[in-house]
PDB file with SEQRES, HELIX, SHEET and CRYST1 records, atoms N, CA, C and O in Angstrom:
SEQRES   1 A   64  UNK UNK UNK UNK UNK UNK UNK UNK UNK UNK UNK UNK UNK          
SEQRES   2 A   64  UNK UNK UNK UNK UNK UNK UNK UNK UNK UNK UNK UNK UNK          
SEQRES   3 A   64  UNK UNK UNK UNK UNK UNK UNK UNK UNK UNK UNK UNK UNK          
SEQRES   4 A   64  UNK UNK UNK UNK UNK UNK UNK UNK UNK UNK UNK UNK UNK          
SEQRES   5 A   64  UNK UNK UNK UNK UNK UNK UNK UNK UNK UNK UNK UNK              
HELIX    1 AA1 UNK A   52  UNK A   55  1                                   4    
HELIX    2 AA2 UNK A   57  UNK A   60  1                                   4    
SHEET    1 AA1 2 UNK A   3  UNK A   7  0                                        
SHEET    2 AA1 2 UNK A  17  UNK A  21 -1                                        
CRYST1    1.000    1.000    1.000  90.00  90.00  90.00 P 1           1          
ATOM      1  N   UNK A   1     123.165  13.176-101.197  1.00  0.00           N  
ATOM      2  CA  UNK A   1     122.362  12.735-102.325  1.00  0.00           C  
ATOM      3  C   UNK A   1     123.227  12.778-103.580  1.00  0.00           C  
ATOM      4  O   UNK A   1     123.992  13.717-103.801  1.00  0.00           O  
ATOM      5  N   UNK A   2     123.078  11.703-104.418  1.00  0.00           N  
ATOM      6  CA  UNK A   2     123.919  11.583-105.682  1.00  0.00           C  
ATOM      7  C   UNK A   2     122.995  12.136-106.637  1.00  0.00           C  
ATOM      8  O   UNK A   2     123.409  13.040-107.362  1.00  0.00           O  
ATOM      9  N   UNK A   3     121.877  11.757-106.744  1.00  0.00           N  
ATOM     10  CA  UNK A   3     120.750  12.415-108.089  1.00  0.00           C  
ATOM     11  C   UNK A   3     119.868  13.438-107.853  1.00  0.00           C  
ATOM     12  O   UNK A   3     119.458  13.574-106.700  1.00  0.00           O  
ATOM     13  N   UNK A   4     119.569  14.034-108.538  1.00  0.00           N  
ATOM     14  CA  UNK A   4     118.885  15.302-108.843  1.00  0.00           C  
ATOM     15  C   UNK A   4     117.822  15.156-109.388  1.00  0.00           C  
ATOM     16  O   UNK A   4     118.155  14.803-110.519  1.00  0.00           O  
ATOM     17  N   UNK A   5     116.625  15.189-109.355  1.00  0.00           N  
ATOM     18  CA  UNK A   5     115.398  15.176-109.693  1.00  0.00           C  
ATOM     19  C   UNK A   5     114.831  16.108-110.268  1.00  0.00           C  
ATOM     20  O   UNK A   5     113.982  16.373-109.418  1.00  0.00           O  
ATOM     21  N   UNK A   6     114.616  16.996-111.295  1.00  0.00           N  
ATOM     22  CA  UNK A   6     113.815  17.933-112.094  1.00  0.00           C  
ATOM     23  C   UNK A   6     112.523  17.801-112.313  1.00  0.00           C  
ATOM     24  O   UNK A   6     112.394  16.603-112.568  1.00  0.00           O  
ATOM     25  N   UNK A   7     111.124  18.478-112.387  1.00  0.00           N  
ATOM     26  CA  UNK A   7     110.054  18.192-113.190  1.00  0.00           C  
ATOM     27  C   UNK A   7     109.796  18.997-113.527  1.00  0.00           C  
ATOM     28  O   UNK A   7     109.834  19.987-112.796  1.00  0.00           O  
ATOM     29  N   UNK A   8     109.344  19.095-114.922  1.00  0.00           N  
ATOM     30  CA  UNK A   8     108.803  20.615-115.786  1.00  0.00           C  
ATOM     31  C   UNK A   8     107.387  20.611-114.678  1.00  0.00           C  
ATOM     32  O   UNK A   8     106.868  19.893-113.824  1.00  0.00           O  
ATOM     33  N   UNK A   9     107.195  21.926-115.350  1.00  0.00           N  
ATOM     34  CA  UNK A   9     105.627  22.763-115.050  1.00  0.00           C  
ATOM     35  C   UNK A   9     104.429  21.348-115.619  1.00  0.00           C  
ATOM     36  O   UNK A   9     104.759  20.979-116.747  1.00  0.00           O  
ATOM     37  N   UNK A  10     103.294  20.626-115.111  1.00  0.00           N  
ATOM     38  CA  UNK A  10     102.742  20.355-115.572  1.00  0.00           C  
ATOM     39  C   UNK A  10     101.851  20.644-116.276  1.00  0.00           C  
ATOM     40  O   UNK A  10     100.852  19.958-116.495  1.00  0.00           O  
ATOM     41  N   UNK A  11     102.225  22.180-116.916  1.00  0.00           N  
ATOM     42  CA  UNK A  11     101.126  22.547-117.559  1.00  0.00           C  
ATOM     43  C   UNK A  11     101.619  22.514-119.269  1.00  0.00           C  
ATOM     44  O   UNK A  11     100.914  23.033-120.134  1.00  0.00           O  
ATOM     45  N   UNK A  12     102.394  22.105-119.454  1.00  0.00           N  
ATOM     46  CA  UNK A  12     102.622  21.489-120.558  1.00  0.00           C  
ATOM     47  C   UNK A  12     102.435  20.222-120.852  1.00  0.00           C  
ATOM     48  O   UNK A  12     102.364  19.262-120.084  1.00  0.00           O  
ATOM     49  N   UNK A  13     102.334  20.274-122.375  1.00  0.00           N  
ATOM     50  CA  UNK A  13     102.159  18.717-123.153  1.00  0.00           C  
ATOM     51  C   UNK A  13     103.478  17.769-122.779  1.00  0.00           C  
ATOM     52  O   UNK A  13     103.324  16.593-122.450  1.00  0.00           O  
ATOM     53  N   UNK A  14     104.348  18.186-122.834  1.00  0.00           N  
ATOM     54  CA  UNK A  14     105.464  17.586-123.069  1.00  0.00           C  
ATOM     55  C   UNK A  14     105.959  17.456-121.396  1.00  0.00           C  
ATOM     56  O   UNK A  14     107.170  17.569-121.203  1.00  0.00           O  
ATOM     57  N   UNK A  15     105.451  17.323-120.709  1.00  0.00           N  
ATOM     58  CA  UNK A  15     106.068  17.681-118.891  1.00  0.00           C  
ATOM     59  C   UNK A  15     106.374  16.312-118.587  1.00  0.00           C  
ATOM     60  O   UNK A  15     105.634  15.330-118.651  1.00  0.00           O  
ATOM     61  N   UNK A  16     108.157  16.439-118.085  1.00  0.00           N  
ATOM     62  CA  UNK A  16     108.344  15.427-117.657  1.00  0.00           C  
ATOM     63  C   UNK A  16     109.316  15.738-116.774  1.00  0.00           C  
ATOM     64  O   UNK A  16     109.609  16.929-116.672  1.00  0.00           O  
ATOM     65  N   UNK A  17     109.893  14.930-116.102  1.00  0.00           N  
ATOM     66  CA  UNK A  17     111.361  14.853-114.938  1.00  0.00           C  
ATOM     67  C   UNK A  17     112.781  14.567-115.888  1.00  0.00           C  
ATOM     68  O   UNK A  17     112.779  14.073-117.015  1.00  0.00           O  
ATOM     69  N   UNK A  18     113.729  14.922-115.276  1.00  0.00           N  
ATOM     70  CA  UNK A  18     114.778  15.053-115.550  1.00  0.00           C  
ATOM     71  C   UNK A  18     115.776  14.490-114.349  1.00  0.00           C  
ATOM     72  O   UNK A  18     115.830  15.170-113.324  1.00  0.00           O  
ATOM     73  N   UNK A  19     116.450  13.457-114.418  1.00  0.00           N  
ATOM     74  CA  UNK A  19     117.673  13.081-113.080  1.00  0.00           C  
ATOM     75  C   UNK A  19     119.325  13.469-113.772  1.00  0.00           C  
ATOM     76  O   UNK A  19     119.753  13.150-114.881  1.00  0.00           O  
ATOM     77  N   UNK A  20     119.888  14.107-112.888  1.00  0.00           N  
ATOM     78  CA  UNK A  20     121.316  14.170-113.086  1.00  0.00           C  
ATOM     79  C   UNK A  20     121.858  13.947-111.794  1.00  0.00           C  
ATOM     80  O   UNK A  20     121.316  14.149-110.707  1.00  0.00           O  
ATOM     81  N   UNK A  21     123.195  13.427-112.082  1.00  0.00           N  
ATOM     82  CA  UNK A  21     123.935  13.039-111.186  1.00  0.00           C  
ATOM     83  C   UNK A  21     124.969  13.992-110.626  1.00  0.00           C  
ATOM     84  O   UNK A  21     125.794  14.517-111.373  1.00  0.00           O  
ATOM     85  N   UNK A  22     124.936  14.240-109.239  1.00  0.00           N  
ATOM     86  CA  UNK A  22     125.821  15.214-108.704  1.00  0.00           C  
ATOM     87  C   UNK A  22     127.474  13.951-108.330  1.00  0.00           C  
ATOM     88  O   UNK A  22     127.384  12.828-107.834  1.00  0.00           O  
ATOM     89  N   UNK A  23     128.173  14.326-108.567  1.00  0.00           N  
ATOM     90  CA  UNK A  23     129.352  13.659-108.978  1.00  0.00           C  
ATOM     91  C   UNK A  23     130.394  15.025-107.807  1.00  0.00           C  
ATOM     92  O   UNK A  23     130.353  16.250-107.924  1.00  0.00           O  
ATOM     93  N   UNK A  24     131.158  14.256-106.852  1.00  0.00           N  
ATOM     94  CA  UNK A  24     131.917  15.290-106.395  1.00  0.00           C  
ATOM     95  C   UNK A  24     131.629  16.941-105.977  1.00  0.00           C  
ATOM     96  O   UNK A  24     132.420  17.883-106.023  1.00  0.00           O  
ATOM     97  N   UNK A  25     130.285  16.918-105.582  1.00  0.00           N  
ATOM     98  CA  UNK A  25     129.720  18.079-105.199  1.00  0.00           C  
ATOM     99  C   UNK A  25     129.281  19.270-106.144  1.00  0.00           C  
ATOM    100  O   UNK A  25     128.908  20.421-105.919  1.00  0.00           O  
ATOM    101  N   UNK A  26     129.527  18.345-107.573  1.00  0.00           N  
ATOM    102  CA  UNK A  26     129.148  19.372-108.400  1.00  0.00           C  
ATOM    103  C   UNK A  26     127.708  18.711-109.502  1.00  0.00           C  
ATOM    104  O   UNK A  26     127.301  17.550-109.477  1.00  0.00           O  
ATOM    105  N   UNK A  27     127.243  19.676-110.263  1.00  0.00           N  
ATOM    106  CA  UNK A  27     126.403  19.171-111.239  1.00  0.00           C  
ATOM    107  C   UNK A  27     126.546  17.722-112.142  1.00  0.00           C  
ATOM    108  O   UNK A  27     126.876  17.063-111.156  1.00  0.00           O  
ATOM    109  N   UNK A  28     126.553  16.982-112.952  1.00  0.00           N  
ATOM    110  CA  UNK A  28     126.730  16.882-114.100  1.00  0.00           C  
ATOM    111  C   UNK A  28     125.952  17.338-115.352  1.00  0.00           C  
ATOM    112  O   UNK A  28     124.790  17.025-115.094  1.00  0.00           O  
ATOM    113  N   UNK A  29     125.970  17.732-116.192  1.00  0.00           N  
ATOM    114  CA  UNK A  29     124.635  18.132-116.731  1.00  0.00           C  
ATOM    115  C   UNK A  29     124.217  17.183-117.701  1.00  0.00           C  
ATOM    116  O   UNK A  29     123.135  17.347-118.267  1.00  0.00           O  
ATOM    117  N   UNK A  30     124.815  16.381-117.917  1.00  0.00           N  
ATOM    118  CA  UNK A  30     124.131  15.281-118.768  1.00  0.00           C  
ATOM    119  C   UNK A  30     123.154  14.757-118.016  1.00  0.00           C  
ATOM    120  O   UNK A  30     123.181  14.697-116.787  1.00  0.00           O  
ATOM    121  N   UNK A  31     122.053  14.272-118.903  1.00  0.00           N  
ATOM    122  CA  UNK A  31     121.086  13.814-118.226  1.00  0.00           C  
ATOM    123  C   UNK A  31     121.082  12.469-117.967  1.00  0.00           C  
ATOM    124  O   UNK A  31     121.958  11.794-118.507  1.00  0.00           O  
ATOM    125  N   UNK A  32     120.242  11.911-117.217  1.00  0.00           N  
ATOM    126  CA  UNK A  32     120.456  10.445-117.152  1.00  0.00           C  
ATOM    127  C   UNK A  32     119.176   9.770-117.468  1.00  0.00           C  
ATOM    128  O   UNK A  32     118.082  10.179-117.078  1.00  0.00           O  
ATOM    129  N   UNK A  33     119.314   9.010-117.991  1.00  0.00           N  
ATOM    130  CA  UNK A  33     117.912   7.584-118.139  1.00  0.00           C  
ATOM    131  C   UNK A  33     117.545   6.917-117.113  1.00  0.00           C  
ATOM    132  O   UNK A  33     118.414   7.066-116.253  1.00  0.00           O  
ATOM    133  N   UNK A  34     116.625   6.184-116.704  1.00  0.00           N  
ATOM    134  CA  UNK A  34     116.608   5.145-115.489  1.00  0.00           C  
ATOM    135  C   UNK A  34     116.994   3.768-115.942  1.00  0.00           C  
ATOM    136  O   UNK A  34     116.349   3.015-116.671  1.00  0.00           O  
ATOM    137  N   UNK A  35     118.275   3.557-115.326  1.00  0.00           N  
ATOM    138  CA  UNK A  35     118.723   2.102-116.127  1.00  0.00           C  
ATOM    139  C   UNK A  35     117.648   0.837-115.566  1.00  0.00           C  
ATOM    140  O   UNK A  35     116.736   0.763-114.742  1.00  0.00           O  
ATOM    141  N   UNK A  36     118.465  -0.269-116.710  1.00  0.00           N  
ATOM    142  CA  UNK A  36     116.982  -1.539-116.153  1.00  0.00           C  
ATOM    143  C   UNK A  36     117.657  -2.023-115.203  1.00  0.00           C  
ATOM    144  O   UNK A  36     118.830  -1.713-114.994  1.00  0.00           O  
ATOM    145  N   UNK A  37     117.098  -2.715-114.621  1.00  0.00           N  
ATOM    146  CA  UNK A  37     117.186  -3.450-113.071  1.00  0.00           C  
ATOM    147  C   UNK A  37     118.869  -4.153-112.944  1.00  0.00           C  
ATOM    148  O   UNK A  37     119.432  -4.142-111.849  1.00  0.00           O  
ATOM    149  N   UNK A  38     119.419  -4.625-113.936  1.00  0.00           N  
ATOM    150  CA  UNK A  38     120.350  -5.863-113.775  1.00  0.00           C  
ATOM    151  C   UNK A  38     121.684  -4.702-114.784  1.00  0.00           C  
ATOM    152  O   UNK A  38     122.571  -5.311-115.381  1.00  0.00           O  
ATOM    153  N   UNK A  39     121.675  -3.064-114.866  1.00  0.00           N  
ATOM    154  CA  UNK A  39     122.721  -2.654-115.461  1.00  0.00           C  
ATOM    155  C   UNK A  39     122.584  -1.043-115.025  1.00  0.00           C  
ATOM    156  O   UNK A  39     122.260  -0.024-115.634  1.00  0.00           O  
ATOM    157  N   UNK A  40     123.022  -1.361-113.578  1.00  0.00           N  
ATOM    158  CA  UNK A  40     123.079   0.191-113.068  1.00  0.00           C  
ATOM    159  C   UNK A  40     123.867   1.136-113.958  1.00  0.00           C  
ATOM    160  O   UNK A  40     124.466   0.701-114.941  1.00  0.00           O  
ATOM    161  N   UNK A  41     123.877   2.493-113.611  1.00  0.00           N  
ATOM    162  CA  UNK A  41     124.976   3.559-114.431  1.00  0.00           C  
ATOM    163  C   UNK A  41     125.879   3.431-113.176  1.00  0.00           C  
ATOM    164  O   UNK A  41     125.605   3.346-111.979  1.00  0.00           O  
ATOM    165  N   UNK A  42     127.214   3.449-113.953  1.00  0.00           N  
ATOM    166  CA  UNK A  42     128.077   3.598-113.281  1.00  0.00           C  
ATOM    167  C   UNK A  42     129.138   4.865-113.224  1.00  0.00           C  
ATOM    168  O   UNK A  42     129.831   4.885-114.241  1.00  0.00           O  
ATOM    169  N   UNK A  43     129.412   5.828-112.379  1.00  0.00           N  
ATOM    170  CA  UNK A  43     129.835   7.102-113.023  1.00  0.00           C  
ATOM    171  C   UNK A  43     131.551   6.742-112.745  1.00  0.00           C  
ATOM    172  O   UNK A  43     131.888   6.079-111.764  1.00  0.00           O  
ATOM    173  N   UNK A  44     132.512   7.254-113.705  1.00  0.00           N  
ATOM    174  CA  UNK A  44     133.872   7.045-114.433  1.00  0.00           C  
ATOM    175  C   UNK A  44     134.783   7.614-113.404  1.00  0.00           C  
ATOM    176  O   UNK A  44     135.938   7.199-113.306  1.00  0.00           O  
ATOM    177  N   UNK A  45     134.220   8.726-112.488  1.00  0.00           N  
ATOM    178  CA  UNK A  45     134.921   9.548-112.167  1.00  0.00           C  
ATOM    179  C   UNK A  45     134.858   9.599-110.803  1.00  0.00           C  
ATOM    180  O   UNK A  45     135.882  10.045-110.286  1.00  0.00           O  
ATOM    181  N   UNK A  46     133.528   9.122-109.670  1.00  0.00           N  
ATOM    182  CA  UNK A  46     133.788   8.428-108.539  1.00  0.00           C  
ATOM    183  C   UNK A  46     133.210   7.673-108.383  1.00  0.00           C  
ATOM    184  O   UNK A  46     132.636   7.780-107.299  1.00  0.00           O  
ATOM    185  N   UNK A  47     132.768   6.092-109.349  1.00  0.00           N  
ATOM    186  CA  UNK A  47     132.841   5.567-108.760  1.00  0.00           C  
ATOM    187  C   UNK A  47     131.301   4.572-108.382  1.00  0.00           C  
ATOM    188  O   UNK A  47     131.004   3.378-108.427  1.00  0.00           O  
ATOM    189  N   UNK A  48     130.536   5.986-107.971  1.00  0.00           N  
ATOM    190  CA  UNK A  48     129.418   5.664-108.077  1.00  0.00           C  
ATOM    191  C   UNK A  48     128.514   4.563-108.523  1.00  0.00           C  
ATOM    192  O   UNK A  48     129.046   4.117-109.540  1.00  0.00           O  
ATOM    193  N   UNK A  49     127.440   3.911-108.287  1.00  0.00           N  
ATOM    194  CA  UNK A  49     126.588   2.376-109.291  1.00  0.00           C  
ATOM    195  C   UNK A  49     125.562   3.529-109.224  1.00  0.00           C  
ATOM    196  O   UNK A  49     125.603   4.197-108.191  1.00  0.00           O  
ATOM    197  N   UNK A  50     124.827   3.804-109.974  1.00  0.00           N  
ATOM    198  CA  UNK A  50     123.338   4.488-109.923  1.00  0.00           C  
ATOM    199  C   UNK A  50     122.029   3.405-110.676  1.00  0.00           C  
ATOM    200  O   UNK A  50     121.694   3.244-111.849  1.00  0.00           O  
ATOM    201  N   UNK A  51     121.592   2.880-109.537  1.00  0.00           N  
ATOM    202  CA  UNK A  51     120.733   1.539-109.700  1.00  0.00           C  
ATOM    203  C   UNK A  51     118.809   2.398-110.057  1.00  0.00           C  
ATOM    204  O   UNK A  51     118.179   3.379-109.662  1.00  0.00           O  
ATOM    205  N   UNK A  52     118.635   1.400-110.877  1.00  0.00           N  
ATOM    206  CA  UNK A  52     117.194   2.028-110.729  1.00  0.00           C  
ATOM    207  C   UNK A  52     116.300   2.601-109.073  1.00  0.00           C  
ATOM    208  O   UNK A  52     115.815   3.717-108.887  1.00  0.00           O  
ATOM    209  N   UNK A  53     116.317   1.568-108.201  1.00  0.00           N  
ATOM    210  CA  UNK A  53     115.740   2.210-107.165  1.00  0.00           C  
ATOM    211  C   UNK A  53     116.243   3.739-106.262  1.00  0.00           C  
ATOM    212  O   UNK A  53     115.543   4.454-105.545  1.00  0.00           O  
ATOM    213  N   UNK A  54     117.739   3.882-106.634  1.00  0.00           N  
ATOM    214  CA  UNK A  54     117.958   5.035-106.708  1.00  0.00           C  
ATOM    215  C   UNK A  54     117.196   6.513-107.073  1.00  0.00           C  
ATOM    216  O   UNK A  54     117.136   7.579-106.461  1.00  0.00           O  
ATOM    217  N   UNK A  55     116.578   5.995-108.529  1.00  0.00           N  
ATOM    218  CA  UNK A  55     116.430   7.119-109.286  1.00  0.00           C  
ATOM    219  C   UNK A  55     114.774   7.137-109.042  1.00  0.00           C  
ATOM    220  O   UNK A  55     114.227   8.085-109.606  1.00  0.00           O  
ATOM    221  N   UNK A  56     114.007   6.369-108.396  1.00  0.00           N  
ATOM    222  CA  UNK A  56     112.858   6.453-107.883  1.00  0.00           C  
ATOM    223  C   UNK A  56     112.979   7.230-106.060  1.00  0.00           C  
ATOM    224  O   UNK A  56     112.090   7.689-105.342  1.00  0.00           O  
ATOM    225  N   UNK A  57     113.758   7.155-105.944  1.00  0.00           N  
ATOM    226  CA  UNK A  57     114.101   7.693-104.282  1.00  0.00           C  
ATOM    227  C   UNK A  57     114.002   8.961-104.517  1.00  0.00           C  
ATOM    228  O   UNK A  57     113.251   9.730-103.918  1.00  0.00           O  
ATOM    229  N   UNK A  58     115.130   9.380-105.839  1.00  0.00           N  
ATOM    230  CA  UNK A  58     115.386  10.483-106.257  1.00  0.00           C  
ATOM    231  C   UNK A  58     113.940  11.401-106.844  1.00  0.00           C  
ATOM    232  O   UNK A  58     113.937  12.631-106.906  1.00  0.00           O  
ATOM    233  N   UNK A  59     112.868  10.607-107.205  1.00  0.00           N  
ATOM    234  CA  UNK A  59     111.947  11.024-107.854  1.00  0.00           C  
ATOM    235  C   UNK A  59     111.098  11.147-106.729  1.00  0.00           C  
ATOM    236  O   UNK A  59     110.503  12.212-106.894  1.00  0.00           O  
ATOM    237  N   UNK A  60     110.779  10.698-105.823  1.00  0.00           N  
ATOM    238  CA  UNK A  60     110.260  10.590-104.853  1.00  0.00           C  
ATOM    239  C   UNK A  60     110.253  11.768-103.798  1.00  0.00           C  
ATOM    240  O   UNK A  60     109.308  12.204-103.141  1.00  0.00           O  
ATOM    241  N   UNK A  61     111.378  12.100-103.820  1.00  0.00           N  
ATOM    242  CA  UNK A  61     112.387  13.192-102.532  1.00  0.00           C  
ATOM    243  C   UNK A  61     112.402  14.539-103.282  1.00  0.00           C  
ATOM    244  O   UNK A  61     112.870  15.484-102.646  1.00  0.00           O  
ATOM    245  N   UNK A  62     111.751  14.891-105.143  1.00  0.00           N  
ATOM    246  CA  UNK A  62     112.128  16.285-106.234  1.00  0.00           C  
ATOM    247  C   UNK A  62     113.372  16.258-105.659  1.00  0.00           C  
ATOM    248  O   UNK A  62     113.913  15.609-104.764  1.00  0.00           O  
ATOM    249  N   UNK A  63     113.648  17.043-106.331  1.00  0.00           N  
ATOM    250  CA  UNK A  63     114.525  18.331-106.171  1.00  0.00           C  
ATOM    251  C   UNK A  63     115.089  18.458-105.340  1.00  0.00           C  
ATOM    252  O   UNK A  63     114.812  17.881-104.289  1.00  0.00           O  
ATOM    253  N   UNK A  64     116.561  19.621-105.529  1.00  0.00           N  
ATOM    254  CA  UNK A  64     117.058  19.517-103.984  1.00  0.00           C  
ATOM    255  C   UNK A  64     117.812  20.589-104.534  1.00  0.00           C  
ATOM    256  O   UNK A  64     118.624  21.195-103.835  1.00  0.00           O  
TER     257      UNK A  64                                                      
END                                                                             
């Protein structure tokens, strides 16, 4: 798995998910956006396309 899926506690106002990209077996901790359909993220360092349906798989599957 390349993305990471977060969701706060829903017991807050503010509760939402969080995706980061695991890059080379490690974290990244920047967070990521869900890009639009026609301008995946592309990560610098391997390589990676991180396409929107990705980051719904990722949302789909939490956490890991």
């Amino acid at each position: 798995m390349v993305l990471i899926y977060e969701s706060d506690p829903l017991d807050t106002d503010d509760a939402r998910g969080r995706f980061y990209h695991v890059c080379r077996g490690r974290v990244d901790s920047n967070e990521l956006t869900v890009p639009p359909p026609d301008k995946p993220h592309e990560c610098e360092r391997c390589g990676v396309e991180l396409e929107t349906e990705d980051f719904f798989i990722a949302q789909v599957k939490g956490s890991v």
